[in-house]
C-alpha positions as CSV (number, residue, x, y, z in Angstrom):
1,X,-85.5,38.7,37.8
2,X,-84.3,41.4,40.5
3,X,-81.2,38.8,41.7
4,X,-80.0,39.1,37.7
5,X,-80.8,42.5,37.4
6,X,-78.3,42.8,40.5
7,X,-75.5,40.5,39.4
8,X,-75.6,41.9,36.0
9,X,-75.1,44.9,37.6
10,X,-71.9,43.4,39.9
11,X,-70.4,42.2,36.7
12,X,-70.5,45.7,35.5
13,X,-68.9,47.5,38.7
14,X,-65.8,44.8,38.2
15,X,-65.3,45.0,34.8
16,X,-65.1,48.8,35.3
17,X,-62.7,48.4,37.9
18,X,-59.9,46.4,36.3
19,X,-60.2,48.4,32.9
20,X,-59.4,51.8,35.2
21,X,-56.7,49.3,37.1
22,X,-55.3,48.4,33.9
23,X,-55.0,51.7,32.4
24,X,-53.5,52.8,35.1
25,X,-50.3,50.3,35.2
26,X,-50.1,50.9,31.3
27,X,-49.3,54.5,32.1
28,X,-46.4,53.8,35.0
29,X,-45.4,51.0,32.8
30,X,-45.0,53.6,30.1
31,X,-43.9,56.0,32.2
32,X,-40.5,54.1,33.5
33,X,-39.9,52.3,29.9
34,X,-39.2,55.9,29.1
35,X,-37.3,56.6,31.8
36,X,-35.0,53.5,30.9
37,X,-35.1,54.3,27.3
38,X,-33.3,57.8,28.5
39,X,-31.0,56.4,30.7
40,X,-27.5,56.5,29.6
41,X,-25.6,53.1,29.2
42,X,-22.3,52.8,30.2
43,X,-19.9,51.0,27.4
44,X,-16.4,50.3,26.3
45,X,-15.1,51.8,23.0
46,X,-12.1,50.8,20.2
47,X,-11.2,52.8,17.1
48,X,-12.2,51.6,13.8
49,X,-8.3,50.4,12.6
50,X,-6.4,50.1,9.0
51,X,-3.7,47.0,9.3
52,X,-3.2,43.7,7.4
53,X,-4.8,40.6,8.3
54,X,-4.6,37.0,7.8
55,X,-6.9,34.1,7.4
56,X,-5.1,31.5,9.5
57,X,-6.2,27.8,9.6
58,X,-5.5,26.3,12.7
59,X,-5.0,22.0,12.8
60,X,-4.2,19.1,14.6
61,X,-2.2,15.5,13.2
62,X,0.4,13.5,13.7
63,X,3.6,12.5,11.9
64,X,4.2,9.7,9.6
65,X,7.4,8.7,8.4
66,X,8.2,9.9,4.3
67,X,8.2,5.6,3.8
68,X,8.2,2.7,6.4
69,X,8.2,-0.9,5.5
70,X,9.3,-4.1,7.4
71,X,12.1,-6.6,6.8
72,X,10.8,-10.5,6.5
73,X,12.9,-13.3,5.6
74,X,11.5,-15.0,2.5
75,X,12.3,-18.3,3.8
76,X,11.7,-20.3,7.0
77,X,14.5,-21.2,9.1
78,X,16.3,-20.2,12.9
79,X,17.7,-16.7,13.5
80,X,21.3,-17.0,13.4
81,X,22.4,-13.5,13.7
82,X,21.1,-10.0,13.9
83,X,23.4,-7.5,13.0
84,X,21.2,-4.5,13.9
85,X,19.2,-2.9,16.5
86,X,16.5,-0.1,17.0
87,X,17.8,3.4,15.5
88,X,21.1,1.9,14.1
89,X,21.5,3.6,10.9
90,X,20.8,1.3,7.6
91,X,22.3,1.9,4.1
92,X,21.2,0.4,1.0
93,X,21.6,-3.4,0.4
94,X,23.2,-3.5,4.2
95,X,23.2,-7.1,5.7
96,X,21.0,-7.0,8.4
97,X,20.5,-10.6,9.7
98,X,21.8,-14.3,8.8
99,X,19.7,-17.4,9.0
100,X,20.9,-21.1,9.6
101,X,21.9,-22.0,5.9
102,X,23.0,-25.7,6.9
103,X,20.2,-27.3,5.0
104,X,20.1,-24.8,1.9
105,X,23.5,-25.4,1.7
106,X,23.3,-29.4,1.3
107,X,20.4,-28.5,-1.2
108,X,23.1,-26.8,-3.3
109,X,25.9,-29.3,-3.1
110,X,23.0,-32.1,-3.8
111,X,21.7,-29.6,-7.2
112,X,25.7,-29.2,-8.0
113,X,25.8,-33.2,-8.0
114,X,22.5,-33.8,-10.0
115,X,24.0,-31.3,-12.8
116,X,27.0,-33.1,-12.8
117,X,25.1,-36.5,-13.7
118,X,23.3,-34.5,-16.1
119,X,26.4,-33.3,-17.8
120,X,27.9,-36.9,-18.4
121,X,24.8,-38.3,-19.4
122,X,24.6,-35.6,-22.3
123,X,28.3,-36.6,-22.8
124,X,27.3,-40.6,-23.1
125,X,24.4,-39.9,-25.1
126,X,26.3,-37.2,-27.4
127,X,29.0,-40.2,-27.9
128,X,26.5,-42.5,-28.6
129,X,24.6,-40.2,-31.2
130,X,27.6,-39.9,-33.0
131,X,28.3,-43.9,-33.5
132,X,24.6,-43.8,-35.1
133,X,25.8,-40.9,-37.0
134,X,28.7,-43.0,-38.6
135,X,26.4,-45.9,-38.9
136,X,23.6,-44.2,-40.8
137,X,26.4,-42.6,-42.9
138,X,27.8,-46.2,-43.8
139,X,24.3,-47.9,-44.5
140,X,23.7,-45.2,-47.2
141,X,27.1,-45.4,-48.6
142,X,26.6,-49.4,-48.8
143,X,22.8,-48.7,-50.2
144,X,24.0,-46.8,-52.9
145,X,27.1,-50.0,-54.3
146,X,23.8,-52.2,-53.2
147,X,25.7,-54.1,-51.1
148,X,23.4,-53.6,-48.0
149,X,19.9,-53.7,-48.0
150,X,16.3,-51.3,-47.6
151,X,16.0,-53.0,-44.0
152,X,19.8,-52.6,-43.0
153,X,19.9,-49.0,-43.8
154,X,16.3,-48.1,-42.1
155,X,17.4,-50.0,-38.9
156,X,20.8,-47.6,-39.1
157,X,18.6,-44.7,-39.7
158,X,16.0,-45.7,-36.6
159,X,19.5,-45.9,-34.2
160,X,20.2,-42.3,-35.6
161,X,17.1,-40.8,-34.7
162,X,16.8,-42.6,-31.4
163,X,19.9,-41.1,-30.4
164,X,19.0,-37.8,-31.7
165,X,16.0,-38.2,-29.3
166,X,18.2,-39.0,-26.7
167,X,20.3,-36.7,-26.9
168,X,17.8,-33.9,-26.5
169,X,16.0,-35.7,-24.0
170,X,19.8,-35.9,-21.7
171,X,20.6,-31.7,-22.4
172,X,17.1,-31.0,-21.5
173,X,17.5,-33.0,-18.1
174,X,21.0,-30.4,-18.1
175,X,19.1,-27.3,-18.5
176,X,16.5,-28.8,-15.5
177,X,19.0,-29.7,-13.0
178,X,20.8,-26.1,-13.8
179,X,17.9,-24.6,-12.9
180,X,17.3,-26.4,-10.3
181,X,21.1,-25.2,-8.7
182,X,20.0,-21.9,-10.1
183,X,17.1,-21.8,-7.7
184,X,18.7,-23.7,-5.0
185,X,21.4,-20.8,-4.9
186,X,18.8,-18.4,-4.7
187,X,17.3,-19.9,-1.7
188,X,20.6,-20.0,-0.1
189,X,21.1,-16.3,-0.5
190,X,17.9,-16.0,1.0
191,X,19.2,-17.0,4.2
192,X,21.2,-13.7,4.1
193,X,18.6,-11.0,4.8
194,X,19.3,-7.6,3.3
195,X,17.6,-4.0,3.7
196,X,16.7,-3.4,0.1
197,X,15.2,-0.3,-1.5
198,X,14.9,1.3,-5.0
199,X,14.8,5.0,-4.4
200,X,14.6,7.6,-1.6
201,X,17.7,8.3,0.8
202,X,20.7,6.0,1.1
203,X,20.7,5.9,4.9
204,X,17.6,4.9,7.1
205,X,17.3,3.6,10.4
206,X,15.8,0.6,12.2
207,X,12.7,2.1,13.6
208,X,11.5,-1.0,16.1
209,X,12.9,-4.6,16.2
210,X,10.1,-7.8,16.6
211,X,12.6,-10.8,17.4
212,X,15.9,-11.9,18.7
213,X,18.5,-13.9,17.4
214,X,17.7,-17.9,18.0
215,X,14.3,-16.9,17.2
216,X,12.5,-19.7,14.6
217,X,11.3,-17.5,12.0
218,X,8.6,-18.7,9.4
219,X,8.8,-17.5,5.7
220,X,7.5,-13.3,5.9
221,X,8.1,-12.9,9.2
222,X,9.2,-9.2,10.2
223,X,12.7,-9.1,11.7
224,X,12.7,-5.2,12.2
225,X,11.2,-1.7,10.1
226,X,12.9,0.8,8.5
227,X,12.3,3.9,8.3
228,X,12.8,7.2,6.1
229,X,13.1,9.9,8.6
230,X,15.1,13.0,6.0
231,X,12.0,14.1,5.4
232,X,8.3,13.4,7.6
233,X,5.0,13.5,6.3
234,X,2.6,15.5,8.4
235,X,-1.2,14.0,8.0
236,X,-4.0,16.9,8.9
237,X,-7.8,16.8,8.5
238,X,-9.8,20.0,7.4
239,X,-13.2,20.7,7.7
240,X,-15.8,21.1,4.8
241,X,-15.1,24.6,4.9
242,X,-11.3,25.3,4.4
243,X,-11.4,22.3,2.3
244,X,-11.7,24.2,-1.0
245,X,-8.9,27.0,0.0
246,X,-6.1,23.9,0.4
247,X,-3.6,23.9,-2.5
248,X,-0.8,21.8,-3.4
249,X,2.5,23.7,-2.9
250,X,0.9,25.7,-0.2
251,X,3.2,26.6,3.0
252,X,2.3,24.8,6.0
253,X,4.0,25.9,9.3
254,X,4.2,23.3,11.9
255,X,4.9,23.1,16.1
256,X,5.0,20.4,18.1
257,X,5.2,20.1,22.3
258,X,9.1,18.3,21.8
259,X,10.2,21.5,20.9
260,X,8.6,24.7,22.6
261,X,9.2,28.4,20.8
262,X,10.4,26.4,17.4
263,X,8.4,25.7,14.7
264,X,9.1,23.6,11.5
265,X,7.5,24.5,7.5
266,X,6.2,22.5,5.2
267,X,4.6,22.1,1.9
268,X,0.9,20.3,1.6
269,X,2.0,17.4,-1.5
270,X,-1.3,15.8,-1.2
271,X,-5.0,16.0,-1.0
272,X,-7.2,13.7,-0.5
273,X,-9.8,13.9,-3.4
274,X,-12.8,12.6,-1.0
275,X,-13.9,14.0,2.4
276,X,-14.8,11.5,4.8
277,X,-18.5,10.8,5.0
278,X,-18.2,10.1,9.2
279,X,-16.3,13.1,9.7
280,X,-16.9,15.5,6.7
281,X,-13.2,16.3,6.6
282,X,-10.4,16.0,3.9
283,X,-7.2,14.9,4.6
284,X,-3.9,16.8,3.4
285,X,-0.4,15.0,3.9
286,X,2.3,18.1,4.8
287,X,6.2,16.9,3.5
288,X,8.5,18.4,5.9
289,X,11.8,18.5,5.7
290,X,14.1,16.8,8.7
291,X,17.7,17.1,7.9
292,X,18.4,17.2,12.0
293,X,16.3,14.3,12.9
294,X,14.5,16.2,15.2
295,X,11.0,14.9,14.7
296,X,9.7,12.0,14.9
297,X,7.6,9.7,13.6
298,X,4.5,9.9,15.8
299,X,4.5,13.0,17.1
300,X,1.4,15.3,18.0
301,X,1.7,18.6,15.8
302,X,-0.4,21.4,15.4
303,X,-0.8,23.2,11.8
304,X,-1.0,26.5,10.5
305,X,-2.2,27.4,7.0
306,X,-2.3,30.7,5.4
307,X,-4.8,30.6,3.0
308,X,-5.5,34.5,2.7
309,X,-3.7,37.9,3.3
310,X,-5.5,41.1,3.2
311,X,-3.1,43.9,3.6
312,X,-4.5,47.5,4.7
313,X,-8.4,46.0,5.7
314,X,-10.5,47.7,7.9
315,X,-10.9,46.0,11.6
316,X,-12.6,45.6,14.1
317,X,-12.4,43.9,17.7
318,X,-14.2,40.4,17.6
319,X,-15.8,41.6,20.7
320,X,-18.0,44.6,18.3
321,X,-20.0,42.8,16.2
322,X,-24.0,42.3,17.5
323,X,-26.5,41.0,16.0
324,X,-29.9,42.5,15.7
325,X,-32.9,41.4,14.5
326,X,-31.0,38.6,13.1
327,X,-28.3,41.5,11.3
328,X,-24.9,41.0,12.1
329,X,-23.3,44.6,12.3
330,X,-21.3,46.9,15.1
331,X,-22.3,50.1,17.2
332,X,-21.1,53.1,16.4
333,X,-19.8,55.3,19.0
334,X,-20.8,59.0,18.3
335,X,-18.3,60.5,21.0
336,X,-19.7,63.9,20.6
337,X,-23.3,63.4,20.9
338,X,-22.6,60.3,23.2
339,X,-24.9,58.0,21.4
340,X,-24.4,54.3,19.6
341,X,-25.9,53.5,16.0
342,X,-26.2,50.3,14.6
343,X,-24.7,49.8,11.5
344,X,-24.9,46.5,9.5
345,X,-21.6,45.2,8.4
346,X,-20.1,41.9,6.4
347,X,-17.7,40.6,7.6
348,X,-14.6,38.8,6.0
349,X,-11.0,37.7,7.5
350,X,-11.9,37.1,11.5
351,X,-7.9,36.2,12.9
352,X,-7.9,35.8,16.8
353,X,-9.7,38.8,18.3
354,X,-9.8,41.2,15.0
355,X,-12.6,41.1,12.3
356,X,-12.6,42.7,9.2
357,X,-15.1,44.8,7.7
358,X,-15.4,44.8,3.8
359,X,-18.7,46.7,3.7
360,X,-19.7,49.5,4.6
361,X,-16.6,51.8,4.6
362,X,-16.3,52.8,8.8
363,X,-14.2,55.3,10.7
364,X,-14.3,56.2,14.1
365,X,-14.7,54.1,17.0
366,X,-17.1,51.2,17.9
367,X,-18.7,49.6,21.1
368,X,-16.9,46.4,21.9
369,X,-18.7,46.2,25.6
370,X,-22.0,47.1,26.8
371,X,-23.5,46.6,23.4
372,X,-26.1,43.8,24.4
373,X,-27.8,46.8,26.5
374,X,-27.5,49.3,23.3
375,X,-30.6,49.8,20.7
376,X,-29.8,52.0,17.3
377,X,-29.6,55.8,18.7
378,X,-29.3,54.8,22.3
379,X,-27.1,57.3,24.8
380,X,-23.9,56.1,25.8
381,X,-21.5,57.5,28.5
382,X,-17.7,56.7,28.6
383,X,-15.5,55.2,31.2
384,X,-14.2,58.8,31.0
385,X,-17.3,59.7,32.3
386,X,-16.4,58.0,35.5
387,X,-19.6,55.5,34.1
388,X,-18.6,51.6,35.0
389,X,-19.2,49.5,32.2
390,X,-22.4,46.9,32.7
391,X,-20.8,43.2,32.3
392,X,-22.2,41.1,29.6
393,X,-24.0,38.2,30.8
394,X,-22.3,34.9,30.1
395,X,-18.9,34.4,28.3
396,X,-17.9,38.3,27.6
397,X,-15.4,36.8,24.7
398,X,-15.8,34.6,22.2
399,X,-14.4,34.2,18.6
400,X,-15.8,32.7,15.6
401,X,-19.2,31.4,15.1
402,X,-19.4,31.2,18.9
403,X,-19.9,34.8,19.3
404,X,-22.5,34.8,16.3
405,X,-20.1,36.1,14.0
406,X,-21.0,35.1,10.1
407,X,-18.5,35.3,7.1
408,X,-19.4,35.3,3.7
409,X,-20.2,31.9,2.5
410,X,-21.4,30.8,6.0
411,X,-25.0,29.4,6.4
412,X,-27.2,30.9,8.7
């Protein structure tokens, strides 16, 4: 009973001891948070400015040629000649290549023949149709005086018919071997192979060529490409986002790497009424005019779209807005009284390092570094002070979403 009377009375004497321990580091811990609360933070300031700002969509794509399609000869046969080569201009109906015609040739003269066979027979049988004519014509004359009889004239009226049938029969075999020259022509021609297009510009050029003369081509085999180069369609993919804010007729202004400093403007023609399911993006084909020939058909561009212009708007460095307790909003500087207030803002147009503010209405100048240190009403000295400015911890810059920064319509 005494041994736990005294360990009873142990337990006691330790828990006394940590409570009075324990109070005791709640007091200095008190005592230096208020120490730090007091101490002044050193930060960066920029005024609160009026200007215009733009809402600039930056892509990536390629080039595609305004229309591209491949010459074929529609018949078999061995490459004869080849009048053109790769980015030798092309007009409309131009020859570009001649096949060996030898056997389409002999296929003509042999049609030509057959028609003439044709012809004569219709001439025999026309010649004979007419005797059974004369015939018939006789038998009913002689029917009539009764001097022939029923049998004579149906036997002169059976030779009439069966030359009638005849005769059809020899001007139908006319109209098939015609025809058949008819179609034998056409293959001939098709042995001259001609760049052929119904609308579009008059000139081309021969964008790549697949085979060389002596080649033995098979019926739709590509010979060379043409291309429509006037004009170059400029294919971009935008995210869900910007999607909506594409419109057709809107001004695209492109650059490419070929031409440093220079940029080239467009018009968006198309959109594409789907968004990719892998990607989530839409895809907008840019028409830009080439009269120079300067770009080309597969070249890397990158795209900028203007889809909004706020002119006087209040701004703001990127580098201002905070977030606390999951508010998005800046630091006010009060220069006078050296202190920082939080004020919650909405942001709209962000464009490179400038943010705009539509509410609230703000003046005066903001913290753009040092804020991650700052609570509302917390002192602040200047680098005027002769204060150094605390660096931020991690990447001191970033733009967009990466910084935290929300815009209307954005999820959290």
């Amino acid at each position: 009973m005494k041994k736990l009377l005294l360990i009873l009375i142990l337990l006691g004497l330790v828990a006394l001891t940590g409570w009075v321990i324990h109070r005791r580091l709640a007091a200095s811990e008190d005592s230096q948070g208020g120490q730090r609360r007091s101490v002044a933070v050193a930060v960066e300031v920029a005024p609160v400015r009026k200007t215009s700002i733009r809402d600039v969509g930056a892509f990536t794509g390629s080039l595609l040629p305004k229309s591209q399609f491949l010459i074929a000869p529609k018949i078999g046969g061995r490459l004869k000649q080849l009048m053109v080569n790769v980015g030798d201009p092309v007009k409309r109906d131009q020859l570009i290549a001649r096949l060996d015609d030898e056997e389409y040739v002999q296929q003509v003269e042999e049609a030509q023949a057959e028609l003439q066979v044709a012809g004569a027979n219709v001439e025999a049988c026309a010649s004979a149709l007419e005797v059974a004519r004369r015939e018939f014509d006789r038998g009913k004359a002689l029917r009539e005086k009764k001097i022939a009889s029923e049998s004579e004239l149906d036997a002169a009226e059976a030779d009439f018919k069966a030359s009638q049938a005849k005769h059809k029969v020899a001007l139908a075999q006319e109209a098939q071997r015609a025809a058949a020259l008819k179609a034998a022509r056409i293959r001939l021609s098709y042995a001259t192979v001609r760049a052929s297009w119904e609308k579009g510009d008059e000139t081309r050029v021969i964008g790549e060529r697949f085979v060389d003369e002596g080649a033995l081509l098979k019926a739709n085999e590509p010979i060379v490409s043409i291309l429509e180069t006037h004009s170059l369609t400029a294919v971009i993919h935008v995210i869900e986002r910007d999607y909506p804010e594409a419109k057709i007729g809107q001004e695209v202004v492109v650059a490419t790497d070929a031409y440093p400093g220079r940029t080239f403007t467009g018009r968006i023609v198309r959109i594409a009424p789907l968004l990719k399911e892998s990607s989530r993006q839409g895809r907008l084909e840019v028409e830009i005019p080439n009269p120079d020939r300067l770009l080309k058909p597969g070249m890397f561009i990158r795209a900028s779209i203007e889809f909004a212009r706020h002119e006087d708007a209040t701004v703001v460095p990127v580098e201002a807005l905070a977030k606390r307790n999951g508010t998005q909003g800046v630091f006010l500087a009060d220069v006078k009284a050296r202190k920082a207030h939080f004020v919650p803002v909405t942001v709209g147009i962000i464009d490179g390092e400038l943010a705009e503010v539509l509410k609230p209405v703000l003046s005066g100048q903001v913290v753009t570094l040092g804020q991650h240190l700052l609570e509302d009403g917390s002192p602040i000295t200047l680098p005027s002070d002769g204060a150094k400015v605390p660096e931020k911890e991690g990447p001191s810059r970033k733009l967009g979403n990466e910084a935290g920064v929300t815009r209307p319509g954005d999820t959290q």
